[in-house]
MOPAC internal coordinates of N, CA, C and O (Angstrom, degrees):
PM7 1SCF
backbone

  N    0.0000 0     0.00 0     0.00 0    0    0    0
  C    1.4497 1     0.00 0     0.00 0    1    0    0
  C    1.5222 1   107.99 1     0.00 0    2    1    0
  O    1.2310 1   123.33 1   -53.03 1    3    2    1
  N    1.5658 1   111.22 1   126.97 1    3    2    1
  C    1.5234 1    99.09 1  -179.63 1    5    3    2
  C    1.5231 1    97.34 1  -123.28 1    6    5    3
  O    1.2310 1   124.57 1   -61.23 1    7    6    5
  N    1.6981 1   108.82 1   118.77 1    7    6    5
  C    1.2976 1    96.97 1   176.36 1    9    7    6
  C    1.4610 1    99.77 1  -123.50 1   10    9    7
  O    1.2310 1   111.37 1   -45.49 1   11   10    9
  N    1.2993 1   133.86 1   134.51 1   11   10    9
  C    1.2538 1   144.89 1   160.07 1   13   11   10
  C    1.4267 1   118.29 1   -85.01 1   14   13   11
  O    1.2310 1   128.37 1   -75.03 1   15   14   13
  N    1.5431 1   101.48 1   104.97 1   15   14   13
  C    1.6516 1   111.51 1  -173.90 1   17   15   14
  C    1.4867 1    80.32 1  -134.43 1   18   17   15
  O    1.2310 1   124.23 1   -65.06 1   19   18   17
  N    1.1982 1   109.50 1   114.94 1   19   18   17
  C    1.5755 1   127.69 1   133.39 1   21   19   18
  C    1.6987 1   149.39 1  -118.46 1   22   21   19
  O    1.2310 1   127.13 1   -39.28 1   23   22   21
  N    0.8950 1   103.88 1   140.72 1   23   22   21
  C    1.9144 1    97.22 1  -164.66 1   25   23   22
  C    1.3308 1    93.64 1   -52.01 1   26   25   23
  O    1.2310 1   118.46 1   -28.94 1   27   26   25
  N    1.5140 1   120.54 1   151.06 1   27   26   25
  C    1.3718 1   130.61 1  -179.91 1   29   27   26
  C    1.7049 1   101.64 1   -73.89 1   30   29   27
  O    1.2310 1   125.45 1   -37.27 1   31   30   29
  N    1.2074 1   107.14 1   142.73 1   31   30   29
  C    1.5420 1   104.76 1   162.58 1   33   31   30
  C    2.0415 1   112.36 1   -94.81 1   34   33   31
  O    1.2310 1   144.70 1   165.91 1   35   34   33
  N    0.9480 1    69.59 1   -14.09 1   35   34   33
  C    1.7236 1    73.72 1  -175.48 1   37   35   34
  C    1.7153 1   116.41 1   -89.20 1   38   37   35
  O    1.2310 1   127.37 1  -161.88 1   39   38   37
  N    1.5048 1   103.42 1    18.12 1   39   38   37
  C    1.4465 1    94.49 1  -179.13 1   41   39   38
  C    1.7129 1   141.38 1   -41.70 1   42   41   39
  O    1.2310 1   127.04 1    -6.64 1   43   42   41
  N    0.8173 1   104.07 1   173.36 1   43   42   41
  C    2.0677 1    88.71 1  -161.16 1   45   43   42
  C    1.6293 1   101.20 1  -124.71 1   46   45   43
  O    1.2310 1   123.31 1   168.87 1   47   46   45
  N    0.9022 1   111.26 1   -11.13 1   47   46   45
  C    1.6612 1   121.24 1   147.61 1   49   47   46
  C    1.6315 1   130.59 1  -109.54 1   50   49   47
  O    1.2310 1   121.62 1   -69.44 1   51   50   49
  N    1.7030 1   114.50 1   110.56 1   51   50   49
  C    0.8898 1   120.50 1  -175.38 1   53   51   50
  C    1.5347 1   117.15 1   -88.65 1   54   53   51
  O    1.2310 1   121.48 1   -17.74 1   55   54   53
  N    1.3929 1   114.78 1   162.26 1   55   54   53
  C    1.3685 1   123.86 1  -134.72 1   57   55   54
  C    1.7534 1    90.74 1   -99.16 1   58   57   55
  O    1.2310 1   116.49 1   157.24 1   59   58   57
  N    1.2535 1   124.28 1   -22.76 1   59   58   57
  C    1.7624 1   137.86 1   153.73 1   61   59   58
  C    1.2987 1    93.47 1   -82.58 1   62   61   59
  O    1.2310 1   109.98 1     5.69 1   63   62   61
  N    1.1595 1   136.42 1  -174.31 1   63   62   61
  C    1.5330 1   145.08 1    69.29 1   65   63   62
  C    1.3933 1   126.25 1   -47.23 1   66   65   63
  O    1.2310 1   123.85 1   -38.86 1   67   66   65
  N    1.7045 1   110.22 1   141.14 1   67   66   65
  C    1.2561 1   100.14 1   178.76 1   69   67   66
  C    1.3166 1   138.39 1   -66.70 1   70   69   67
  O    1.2310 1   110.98 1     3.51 1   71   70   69
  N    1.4352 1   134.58 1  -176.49 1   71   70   69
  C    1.3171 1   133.51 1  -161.48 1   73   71   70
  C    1.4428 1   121.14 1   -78.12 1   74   73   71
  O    1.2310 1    98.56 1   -76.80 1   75   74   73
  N    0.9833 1   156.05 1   103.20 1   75   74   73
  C    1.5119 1   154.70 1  -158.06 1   77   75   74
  C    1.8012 1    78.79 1   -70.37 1   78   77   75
  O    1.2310 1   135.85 1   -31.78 1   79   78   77
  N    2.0539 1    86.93 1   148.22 1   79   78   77
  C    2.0382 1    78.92 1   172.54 1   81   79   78
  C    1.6865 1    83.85 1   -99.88 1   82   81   79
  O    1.2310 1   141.34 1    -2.52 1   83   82   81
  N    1.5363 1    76.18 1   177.48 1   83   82   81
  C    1.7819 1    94.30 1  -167.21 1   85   83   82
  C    1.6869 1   101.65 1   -54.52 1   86   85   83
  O    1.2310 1   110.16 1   133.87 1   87   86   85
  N    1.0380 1   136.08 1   -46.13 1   87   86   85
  C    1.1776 1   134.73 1  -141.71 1   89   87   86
  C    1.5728 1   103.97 1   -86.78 1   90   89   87
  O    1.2310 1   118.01 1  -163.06 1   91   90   89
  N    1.7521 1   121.40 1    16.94 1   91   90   89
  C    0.8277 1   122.23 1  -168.70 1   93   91   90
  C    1.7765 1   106.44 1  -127.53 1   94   93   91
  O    1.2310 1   124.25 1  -178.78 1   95   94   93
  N    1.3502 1   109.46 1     1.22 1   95   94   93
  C    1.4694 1   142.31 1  -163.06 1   97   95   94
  C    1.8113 1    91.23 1   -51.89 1   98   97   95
  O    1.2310 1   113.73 1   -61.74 1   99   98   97
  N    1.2587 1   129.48 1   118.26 1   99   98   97
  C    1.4172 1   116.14 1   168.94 1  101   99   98
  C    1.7388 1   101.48 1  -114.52 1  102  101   99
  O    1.2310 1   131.80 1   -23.41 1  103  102  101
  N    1.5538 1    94.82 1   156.59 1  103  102  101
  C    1.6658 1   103.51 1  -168.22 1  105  103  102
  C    1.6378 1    75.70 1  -128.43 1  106  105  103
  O    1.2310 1   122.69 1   -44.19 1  107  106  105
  N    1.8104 1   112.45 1   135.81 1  107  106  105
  C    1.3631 1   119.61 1   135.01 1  109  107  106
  C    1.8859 1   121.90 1   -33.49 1  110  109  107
  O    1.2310 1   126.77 1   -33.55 1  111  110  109
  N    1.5339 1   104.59 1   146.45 1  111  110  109
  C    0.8519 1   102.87 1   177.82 1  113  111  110
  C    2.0633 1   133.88 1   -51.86 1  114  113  111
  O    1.2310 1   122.55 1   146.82 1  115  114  113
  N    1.1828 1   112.71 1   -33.18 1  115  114  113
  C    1.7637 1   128.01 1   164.80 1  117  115  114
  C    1.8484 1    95.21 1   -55.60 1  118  117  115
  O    1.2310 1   129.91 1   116.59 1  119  118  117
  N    1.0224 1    98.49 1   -63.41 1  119  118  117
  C    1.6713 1    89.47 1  -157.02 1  121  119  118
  C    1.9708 1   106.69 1   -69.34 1  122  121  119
  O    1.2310 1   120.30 1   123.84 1  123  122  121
  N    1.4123 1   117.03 1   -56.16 1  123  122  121
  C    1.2046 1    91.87 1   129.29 1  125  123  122
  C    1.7565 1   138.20 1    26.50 1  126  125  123
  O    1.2310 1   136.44 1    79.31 1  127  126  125
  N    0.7259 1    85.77 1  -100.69 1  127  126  125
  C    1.9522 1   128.81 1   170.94 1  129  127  126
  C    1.4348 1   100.24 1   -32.51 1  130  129  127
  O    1.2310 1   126.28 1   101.82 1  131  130  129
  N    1.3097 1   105.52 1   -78.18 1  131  130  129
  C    1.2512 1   111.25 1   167.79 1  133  131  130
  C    1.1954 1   143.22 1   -64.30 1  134  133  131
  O    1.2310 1   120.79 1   152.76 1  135  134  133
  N    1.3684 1   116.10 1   -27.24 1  135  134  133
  C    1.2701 1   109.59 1   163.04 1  137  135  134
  C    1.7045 1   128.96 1   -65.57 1  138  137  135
  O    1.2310 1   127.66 1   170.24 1  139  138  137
  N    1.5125 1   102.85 1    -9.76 1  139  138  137
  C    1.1057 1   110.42 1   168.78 1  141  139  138
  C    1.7630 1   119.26 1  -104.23 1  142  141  139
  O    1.2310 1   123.48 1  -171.91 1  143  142  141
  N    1.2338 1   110.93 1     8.09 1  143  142  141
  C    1.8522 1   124.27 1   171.92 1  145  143  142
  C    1.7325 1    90.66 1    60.54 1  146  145  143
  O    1.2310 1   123.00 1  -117.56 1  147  146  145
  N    1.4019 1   111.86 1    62.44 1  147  146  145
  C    1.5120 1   107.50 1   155.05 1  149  147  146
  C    1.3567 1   113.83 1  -178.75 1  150  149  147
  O    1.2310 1   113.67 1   -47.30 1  151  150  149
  N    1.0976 1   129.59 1   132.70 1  151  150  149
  C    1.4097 1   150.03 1  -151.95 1  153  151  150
  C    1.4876 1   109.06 1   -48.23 1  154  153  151
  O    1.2310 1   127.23 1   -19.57 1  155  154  153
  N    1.3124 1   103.70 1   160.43 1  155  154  153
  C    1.6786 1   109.46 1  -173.92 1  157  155  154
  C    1.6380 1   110.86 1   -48.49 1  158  157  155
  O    1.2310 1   129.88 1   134.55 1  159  158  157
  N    1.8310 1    98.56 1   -45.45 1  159  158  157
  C    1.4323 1    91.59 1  -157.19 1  161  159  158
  C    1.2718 1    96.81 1  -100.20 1  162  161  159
  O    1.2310 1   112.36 1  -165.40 1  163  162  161
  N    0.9768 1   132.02 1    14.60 1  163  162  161
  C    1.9030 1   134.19 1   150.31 1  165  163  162
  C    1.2322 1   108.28 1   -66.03 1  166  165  163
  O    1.2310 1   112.44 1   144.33 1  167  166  165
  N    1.4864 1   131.87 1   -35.67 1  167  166  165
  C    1.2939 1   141.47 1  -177.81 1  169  167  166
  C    1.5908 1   102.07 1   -81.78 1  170  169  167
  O    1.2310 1   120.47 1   148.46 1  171  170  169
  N    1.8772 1   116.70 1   -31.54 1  171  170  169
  C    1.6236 1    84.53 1  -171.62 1  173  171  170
  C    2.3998 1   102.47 1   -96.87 1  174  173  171
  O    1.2310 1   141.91 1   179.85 1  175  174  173
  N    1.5858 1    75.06 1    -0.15 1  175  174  173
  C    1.7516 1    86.38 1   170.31 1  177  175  174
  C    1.8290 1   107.48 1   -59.36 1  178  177  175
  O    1.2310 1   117.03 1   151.22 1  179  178  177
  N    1.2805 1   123.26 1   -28.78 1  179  178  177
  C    1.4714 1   111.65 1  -151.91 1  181  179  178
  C    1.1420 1    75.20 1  -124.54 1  182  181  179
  O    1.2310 1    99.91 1   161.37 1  183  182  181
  N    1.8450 1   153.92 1   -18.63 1  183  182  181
  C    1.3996 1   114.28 1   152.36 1  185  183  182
  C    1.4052 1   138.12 1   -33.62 1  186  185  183
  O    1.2310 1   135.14 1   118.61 1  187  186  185
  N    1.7389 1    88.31 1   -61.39 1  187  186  185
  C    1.2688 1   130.71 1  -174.06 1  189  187  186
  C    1.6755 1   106.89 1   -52.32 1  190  189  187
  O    1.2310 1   121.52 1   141.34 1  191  190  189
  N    1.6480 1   114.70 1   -38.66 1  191  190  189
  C    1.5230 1   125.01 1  -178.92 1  193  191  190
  C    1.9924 1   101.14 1   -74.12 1  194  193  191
  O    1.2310 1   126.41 1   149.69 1  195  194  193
  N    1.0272 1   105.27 1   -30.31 1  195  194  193
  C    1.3131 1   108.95 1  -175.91 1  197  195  194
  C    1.7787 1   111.20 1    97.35 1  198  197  195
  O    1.2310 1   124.91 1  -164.21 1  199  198  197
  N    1.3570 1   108.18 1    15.79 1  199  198  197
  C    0.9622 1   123.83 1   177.57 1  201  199  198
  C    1.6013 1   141.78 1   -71.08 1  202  201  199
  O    1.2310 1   139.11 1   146.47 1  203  202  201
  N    2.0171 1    80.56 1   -33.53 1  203  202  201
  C    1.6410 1   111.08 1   157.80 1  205  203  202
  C    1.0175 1   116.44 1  -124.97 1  206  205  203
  O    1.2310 1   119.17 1    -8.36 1  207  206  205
  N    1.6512 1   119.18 1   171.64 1  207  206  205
  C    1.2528 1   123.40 1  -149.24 1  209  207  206
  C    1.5119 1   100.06 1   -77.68 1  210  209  207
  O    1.2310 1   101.82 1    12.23 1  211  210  209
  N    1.3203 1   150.80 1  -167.77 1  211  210  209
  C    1.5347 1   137.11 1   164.55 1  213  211  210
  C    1.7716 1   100.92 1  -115.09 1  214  213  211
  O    1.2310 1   136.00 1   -54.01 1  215  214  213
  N    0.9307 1    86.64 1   125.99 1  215  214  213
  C    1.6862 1   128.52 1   165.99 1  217  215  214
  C    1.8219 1    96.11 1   -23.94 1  218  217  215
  O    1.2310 1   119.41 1   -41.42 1  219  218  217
  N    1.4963 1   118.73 1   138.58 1  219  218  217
  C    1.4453 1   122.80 1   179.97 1  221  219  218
  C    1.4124 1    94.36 1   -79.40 1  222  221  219
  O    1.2310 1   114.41 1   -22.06 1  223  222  221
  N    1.2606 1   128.19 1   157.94 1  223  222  221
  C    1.5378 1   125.55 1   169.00 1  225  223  222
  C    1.8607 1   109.60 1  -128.61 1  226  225  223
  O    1.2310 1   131.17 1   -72.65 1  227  226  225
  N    1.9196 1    96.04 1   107.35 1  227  226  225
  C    1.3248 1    88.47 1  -178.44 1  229  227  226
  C    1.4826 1   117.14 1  -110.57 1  230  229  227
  O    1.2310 1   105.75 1   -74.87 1  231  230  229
  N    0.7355 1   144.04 1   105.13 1  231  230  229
  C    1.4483 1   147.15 1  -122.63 1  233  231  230
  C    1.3187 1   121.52 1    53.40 1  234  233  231
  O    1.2310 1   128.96 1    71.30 1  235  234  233
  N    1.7246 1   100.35 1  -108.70 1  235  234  233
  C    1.3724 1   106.69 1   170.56 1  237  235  234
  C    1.5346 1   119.38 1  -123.21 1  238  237  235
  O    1.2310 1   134.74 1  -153.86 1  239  238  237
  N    1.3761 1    89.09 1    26.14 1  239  238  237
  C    2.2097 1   113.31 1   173.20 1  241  239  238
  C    1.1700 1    96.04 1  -105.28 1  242  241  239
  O    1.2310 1   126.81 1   -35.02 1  243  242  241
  N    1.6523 1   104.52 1   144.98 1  243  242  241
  C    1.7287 1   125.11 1   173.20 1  245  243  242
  C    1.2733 1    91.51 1  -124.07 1  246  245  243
  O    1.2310 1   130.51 1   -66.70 1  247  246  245
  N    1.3683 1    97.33 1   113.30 1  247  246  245
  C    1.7298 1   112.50 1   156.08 1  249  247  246
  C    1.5350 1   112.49 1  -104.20 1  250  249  247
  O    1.2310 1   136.08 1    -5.60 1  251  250  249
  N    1.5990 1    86.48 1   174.40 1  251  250  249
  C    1.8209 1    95.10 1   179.46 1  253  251  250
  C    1.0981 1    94.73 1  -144.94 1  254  253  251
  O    1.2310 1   125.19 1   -43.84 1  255  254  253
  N    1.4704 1   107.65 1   136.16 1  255  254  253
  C    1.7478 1   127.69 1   171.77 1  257  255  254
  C    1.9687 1   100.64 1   -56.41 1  258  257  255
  O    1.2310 1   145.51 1    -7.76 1  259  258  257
  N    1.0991 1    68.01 1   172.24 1  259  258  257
  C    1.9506 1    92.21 1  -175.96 1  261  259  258
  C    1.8393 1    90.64 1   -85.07 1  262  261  259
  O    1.2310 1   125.32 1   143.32 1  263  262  261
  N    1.0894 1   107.38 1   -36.68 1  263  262  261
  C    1.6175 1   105.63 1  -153.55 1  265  263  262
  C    1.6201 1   110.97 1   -76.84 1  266  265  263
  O    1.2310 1   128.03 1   159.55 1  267  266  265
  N    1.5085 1   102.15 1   -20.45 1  267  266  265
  C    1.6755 1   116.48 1   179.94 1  269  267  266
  C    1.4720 1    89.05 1   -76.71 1  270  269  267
  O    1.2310 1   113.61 1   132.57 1  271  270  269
  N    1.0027 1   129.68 1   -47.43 1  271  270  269
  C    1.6587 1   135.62 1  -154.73 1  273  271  270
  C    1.8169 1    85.91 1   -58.66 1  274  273  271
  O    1.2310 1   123.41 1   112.74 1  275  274  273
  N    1.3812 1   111.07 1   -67.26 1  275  274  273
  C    1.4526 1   123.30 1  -160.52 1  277  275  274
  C    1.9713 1    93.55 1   -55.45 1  278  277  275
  O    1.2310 1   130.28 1   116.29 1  279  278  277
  N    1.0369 1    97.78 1   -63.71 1  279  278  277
  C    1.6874 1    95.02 1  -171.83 1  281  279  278
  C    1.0647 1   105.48 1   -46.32 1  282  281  279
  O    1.2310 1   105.30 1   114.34 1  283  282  281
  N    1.6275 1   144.82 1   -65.66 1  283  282  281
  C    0.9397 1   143.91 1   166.05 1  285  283  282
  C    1.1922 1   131.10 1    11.61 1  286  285  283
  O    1.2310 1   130.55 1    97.22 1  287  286  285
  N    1.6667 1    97.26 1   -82.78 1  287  286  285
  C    1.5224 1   128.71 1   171.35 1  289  287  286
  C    1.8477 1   111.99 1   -61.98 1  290  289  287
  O    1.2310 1   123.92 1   141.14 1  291  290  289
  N    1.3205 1   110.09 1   -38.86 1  291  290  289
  C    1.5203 1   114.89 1   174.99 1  293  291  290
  C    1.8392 1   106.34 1   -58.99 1  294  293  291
  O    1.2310 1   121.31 1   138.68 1  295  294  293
  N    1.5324 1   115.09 1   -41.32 1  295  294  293
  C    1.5954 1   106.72 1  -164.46 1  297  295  294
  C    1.4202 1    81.70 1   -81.91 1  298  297  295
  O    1.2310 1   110.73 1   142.18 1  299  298  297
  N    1.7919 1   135.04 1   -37.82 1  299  298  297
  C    1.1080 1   102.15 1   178.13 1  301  299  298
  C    1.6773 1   139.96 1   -38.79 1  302  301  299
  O    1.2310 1   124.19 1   121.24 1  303  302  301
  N    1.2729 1   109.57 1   -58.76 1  303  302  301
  C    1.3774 1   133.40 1   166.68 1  305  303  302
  C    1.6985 1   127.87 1   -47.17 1  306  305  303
  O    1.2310 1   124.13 1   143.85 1  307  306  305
  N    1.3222 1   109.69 1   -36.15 1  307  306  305
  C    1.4895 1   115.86 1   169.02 1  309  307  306
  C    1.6707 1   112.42 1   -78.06 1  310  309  307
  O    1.2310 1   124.02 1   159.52 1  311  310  309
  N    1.6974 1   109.90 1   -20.48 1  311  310  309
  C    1.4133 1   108.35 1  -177.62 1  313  311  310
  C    1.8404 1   105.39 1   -80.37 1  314  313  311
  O    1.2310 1   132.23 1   159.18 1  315  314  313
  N    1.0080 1    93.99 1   -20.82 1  315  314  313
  C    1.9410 1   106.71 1  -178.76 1  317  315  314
  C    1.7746 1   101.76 1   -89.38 1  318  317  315
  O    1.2310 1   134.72 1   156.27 1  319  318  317
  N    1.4881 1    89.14 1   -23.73 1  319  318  317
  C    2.0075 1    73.85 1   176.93 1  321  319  318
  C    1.8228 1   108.71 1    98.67 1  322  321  319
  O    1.2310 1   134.35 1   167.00 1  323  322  321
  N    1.5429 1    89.86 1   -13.00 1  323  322  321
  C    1.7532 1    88.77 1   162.74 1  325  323  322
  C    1.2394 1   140.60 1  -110.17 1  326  325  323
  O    1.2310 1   121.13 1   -23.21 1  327  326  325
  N    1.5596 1   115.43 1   156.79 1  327  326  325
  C    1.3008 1   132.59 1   179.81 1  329  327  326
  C    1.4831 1   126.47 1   -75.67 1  330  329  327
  O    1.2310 1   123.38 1   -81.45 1  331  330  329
  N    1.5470 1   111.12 1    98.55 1  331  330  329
  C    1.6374 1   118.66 1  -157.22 1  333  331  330
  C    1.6465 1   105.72 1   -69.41 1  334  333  331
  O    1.2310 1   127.43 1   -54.00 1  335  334  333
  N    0.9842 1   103.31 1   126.00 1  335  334  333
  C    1.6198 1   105.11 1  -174.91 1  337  335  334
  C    1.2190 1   123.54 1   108.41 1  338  337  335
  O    1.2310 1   123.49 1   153.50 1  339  338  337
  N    1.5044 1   110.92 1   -26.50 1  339  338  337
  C    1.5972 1   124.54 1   160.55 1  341  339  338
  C    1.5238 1   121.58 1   -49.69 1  342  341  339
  O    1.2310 1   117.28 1   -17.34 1  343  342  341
  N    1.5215 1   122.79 1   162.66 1  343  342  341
  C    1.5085 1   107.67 1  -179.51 1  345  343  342
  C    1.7749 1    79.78 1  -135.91 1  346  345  343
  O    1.2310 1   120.10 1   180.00 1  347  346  345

């Protein structure tokens, strides 16, 4: 009997998923929050103002990229006239 059974190498589900790149990093809305030193609903105040970017909605969770966080804080700093990262 010759039967040729071999495990596929080409499987189509990988045994990780691949790596999200950083710039795609989402934080719940609290943490979020904090990374910017101001309360949840200060954060959903300046959605809501249009002030921040709006939250991804994956189901029935609102996340926020890393990259809104950074911009954020960057237009903050150019509106004050400062250099983010400077001491």
């Amino acid at each position: 009997m010759n039967v040729t059974s071999s495990p596929s190498t080409s499987d189509p589900s990988p045994a990780h998923p691949p790596a999200m790149p950083e710039n795609c990093e989402l934080f719940t809305l609290p943490r979020a929050a904090a990374q910017l030193s101001i309360s949840k609903r200060t954060l959903e105040r300046l959605i809501a103002g249009g002030v921040f970017p709006p939250p991804l909605k994956i189901g029935r969770s609102s996340r926020v990229l890393r990259t809104d966080i950074t911009s954020y804080l960057d237009q903050l700093c150019r509106e004050r006239g400062d250099q983010r990262g400077s001491s």
